[in-house]
N, C-alpha and C positions, 0 to 999 in steps of 0.2 A: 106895338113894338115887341110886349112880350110874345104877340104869337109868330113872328117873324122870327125870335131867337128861341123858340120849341120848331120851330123849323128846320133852321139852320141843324142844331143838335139831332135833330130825325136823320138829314141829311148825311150829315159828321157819319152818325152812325153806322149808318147805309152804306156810303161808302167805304167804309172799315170794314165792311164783312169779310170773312175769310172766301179766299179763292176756290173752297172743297164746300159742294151742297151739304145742306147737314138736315137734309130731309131721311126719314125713317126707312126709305125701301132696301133692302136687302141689297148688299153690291155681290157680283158674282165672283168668287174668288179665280187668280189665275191657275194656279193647281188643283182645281176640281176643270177646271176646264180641259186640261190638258189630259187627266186622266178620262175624262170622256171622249177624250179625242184616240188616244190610245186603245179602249174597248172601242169603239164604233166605227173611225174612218173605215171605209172601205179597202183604201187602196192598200193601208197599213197590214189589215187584213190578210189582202190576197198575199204580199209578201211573206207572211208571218206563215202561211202556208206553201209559198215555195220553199221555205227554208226545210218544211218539214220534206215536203218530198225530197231535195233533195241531199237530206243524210240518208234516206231511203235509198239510194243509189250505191251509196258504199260500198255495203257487203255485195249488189250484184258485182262489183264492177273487182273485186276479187274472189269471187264464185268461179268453178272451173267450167267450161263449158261441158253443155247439156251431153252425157253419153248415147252413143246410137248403137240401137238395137234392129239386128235386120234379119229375116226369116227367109230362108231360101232353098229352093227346090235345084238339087243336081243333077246334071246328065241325064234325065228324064228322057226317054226312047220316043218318038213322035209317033212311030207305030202302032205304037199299042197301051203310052203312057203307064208302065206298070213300072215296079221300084222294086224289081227280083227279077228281073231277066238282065242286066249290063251290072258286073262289080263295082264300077264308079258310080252308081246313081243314089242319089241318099237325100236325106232330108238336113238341113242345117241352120242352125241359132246361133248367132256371133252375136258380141258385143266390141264397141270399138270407142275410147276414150282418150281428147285430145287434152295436152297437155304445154300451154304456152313455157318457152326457155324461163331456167331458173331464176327468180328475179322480175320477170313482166308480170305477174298475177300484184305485186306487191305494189310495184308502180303506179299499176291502174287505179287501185285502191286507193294510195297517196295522192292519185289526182283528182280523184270522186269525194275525198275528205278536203282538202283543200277549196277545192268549187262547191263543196257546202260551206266553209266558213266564209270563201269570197260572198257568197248568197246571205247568209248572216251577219256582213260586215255592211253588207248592201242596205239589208233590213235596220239597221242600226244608225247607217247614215237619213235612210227616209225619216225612220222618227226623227232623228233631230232638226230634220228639215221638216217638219208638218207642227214640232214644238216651236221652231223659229218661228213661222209662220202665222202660225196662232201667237205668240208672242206681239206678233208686230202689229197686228188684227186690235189685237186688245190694247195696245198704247195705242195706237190711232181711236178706238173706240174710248179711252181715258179723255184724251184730249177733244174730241167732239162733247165727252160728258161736259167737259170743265169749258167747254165755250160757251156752251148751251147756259150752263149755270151761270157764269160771267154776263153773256148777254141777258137772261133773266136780269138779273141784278142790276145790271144800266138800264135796260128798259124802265124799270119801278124808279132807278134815280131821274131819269129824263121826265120823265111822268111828273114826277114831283118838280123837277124845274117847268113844262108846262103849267105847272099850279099856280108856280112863284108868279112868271112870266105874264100869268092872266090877270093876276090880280095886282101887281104891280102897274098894270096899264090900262086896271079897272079906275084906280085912283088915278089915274094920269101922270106917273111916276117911268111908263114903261111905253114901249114900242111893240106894235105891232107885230112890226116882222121877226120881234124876239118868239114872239108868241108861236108864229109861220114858223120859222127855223126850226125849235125842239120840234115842233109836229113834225120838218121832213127827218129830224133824228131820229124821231120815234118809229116811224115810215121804215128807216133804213134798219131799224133794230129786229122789226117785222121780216123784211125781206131774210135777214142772215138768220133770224132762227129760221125760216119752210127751208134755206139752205141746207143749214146745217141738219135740221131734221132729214131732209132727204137721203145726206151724205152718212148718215148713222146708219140706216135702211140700209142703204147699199155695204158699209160694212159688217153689219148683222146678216146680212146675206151671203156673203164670202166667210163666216167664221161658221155657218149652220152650216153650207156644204162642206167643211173640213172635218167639222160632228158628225154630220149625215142624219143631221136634224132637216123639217122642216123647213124650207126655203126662208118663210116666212114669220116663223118665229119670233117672239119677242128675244132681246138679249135682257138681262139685268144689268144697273149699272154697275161701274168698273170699280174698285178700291182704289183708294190715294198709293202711290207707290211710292217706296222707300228714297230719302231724297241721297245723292252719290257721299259716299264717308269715305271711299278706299280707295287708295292709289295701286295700282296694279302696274308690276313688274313684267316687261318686255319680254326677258329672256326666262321668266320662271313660265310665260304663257306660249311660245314658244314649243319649251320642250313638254308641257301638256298637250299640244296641239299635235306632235309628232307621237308620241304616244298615245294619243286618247281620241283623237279624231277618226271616225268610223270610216270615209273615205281614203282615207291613207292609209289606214290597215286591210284595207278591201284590195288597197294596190301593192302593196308587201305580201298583200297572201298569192296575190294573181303572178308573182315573181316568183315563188316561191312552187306555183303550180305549174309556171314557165319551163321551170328548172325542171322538175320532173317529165314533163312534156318531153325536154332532151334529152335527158338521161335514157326513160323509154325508146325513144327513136335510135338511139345509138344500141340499144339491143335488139333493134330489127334487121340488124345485120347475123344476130343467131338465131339459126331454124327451129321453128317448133316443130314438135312429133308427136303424131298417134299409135298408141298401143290398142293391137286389138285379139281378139280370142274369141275361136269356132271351133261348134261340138257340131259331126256331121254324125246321124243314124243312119244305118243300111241295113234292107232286112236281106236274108239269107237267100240266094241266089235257087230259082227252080232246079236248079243244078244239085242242091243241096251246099252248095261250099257259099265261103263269103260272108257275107253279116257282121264284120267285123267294123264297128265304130271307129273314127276318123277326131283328131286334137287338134287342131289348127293354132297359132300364132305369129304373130309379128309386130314389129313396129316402122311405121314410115315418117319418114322427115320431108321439109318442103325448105328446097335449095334456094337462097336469096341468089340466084346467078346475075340476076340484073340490078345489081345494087348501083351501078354506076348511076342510074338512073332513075331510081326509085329510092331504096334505101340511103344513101348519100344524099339526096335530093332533099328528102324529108327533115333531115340531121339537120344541116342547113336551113330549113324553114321554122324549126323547132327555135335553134339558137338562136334568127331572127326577129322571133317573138319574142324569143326573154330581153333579147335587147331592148325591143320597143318599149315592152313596160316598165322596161329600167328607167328610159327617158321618161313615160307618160308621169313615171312615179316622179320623178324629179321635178317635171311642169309643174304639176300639183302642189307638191309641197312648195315651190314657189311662189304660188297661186295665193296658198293657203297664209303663208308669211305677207304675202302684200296684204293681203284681206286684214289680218293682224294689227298691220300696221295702223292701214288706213281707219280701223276702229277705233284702237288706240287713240289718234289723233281726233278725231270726233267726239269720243268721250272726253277728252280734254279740254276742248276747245268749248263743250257743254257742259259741262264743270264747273267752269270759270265762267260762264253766262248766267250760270245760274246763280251763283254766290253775288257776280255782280246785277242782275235784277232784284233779288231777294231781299241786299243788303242796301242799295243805290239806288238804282232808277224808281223801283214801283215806290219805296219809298218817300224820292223826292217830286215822283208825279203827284201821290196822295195829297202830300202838303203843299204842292200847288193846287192842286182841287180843292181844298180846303181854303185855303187862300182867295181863291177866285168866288167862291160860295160866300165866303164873307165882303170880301168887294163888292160884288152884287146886290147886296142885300142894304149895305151904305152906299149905293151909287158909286164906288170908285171904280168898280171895272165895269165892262159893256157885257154884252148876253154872250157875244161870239167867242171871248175870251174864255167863260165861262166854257159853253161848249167845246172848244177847242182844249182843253186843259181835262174837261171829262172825256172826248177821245182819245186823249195821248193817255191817259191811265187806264182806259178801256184796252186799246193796245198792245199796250207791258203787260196788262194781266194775261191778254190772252198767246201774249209772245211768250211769256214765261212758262204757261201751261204746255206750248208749244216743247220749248226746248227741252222741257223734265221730258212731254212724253218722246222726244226725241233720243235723252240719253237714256231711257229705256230702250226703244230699240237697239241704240247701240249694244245697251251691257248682254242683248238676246242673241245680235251679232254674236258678239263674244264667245258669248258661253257655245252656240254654233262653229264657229270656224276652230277651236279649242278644243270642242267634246268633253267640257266638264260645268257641273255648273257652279258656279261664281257667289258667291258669297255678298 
């Protein structure tokens, strides 16, 4: 009898363990991971180099265009080819330098600056989308850690009710098919860890290509994550999201570049003009007279006569465009507000699952495992009961591990559809 109640107390024990392995291996922190993700993603990368190239476009895009220089031989005699027998025949070096209407060099510029910051607003929406990402990677890799460990932990409890089981029905106390049953338990505790080991694999495989590690790489395991403390304000998240969200501001710059877009086109209805300037040489005529050097100047304009059709036309597709991203901006921000919402709601609704598992259920499963473990051990309850009472606390544990790493996701949500991170 005494070693049936150092049993029971093994048992007690065992099942009391906390939910978080409390083995020695290093867990891999989530912001060492994300700034490896930051240095290495590829994709992140390449963007981080569009952005440079283009500010690099700037100053082209109000640079004046290239001068032309042109070298020319006048009224040359086919004759005889000589540059002293006809007064008009001479040698000449012009330069010619165009010059777009007052106000277009400036434009262009404001729209070359603008479509670098839309490209930077871009790059800023990606990371937070590759941080979400990895975010979500790593609570789904938390919760595979904590099933892993949770089923470790039954398996060694089931184990020990096979022991009970056998020897209870060595003495003739117990049933066989008690004995059968923990085995098909034990059986099914087998099968969900090569599951769940598989299903690890595979997300260690999706977070190495977002590092641009290894395919195959080991990951370390995950840290316990902060359990929810803070109620978070709708409209204070809201007006971060409209402010801080990198794809919203990508569409307030692309409006903003709209707008210059028309402005431009409505100055294509004023002509630009080239200034240019020719030195002609002539040498002195066999005649003796003449030789006298040649100034040349002017400036030419180019007539919009076909504005009906071109310039108006354009005006019109200019304006068009800023209207569409006015709407596109609106979608979005719409978009951006559901998404909001529907976080919100999910972190609430995980919030309050977790206080009650925490507080209720896994609790009162325990003390019915507890309960059932001492019934069995005086004959008052049967094995199945027994069983049944360790998988409904097997369950809750690993529902509860569930939903933490669920309102994780959400709070990565958040911090994503927001553009700030959350506290």
């Amino acid at each position: 009898m005494l070693k049936n109640g150092f049993i029971i107390l093994f048992l007690l024990f065992f099942s009391s363990l906390p939910l978080y392995s409390q083995e020695e291996e290093k867990a891999i922190s989530l912001d060492a991971l994300l700034k490896e993700a930051l240095q290495n993603n590829p994709r992140l990368q390449a963007f981080r180099l569009q952005t440079i190239a283009d500010s690099l476009k700037i100053p082209q895009a109000g640079a004046l265009p290239d001068p032309m220089l042109s070298l020319n031989i006048l009224n040359l005699p086919l004759d005889n080819y000589v540059f002293d027998q006809e007064p008009m025949s001479g040698k000449q070096f012009a330069v010619k330098q165009s010059f777009p209407f007052f106000g277009k060099l400036g434009l262009k510029e404001r729209i070359a600056r603008e479509n670098a910051r839309v490209t930077r607003a871009n790059y800023n929406e990606l990371e937070a989308q590759l941080f979400r990402n990895i975010k979500l990677l790593y609570y789904d890799l938390y919760y595979i850690d904590e099933a892993i460990t949770t089923t470790q932990k039954n398996f060694s409890l089931i184990t020990e009710f096979v022991n009970i089981a056998e020897k209870k029905y060595s003495v003739g106390k117990g049933l066989q098919q008690d004995v059968l049953k923990a085995q098909v338990e034990l059986s099914k505790m087998n099968e969900r860890l090569i599951t769940l080991k598989q299903k690890r694999e595979q997300l260690e495989a999706n977070l190495n290509k977002l590092l641009n590690r290894p395919i195959r790489q080991a990951v370390a395991k995950t840290e316990k994550p902060l359990l929810p403390v803070k109620i978070y304000d709708w409209k204070n998240l809201e007006q971060s999201a409209v402010k801080q969200r990198a794809l919203l501001n990508a569409w307030r710059l692309r409006i903003e570049q709209r707008k210059a877009q028309s402005a431009l086109a409505k100055k294509s209805y004023l002509p630009d003009f080239s200034v240019f300037m020719a030195y002609t040489q002539r040498d002195v005529l066999q005649s003796g007279m003449g030789g006298v050097d040649f100034l040349s100047g002017g400036i030419t304009f180019n007539l919009p006569l076909y504005f009906g059709r071109k310039q108006a036309k354009q005006v019109q597709e200019k304006q068009i465009a800023q209207r569409q991203a006015e709407a596109a901006y609106r979608n979005i921000q719409n978009q951006v507000n559901a998404a909001l919402d529907n976080t919100l709601t999910a972190m609430d609704k995980n919030t309050k699952l977790l206080d009650l598992y925490s507080t209720g259920i896994i609790p009162q499963a325990a003390q019915s495992l507890q309960s059932a473990m001492i019934g069995y051990q005086t004959d008052k309850v049967d094995f199945l009961t027994l069983i049944n009472n360790q998988k409904t606390l097997f369950n809750f544990e690993l529902e509860y591990s569930r939903i933490l790493s669920a309102y994780q996701k959400n709070l990565a949500e958040l911090e994503y559809v927001t553009g700030t991170r959350i506290q």
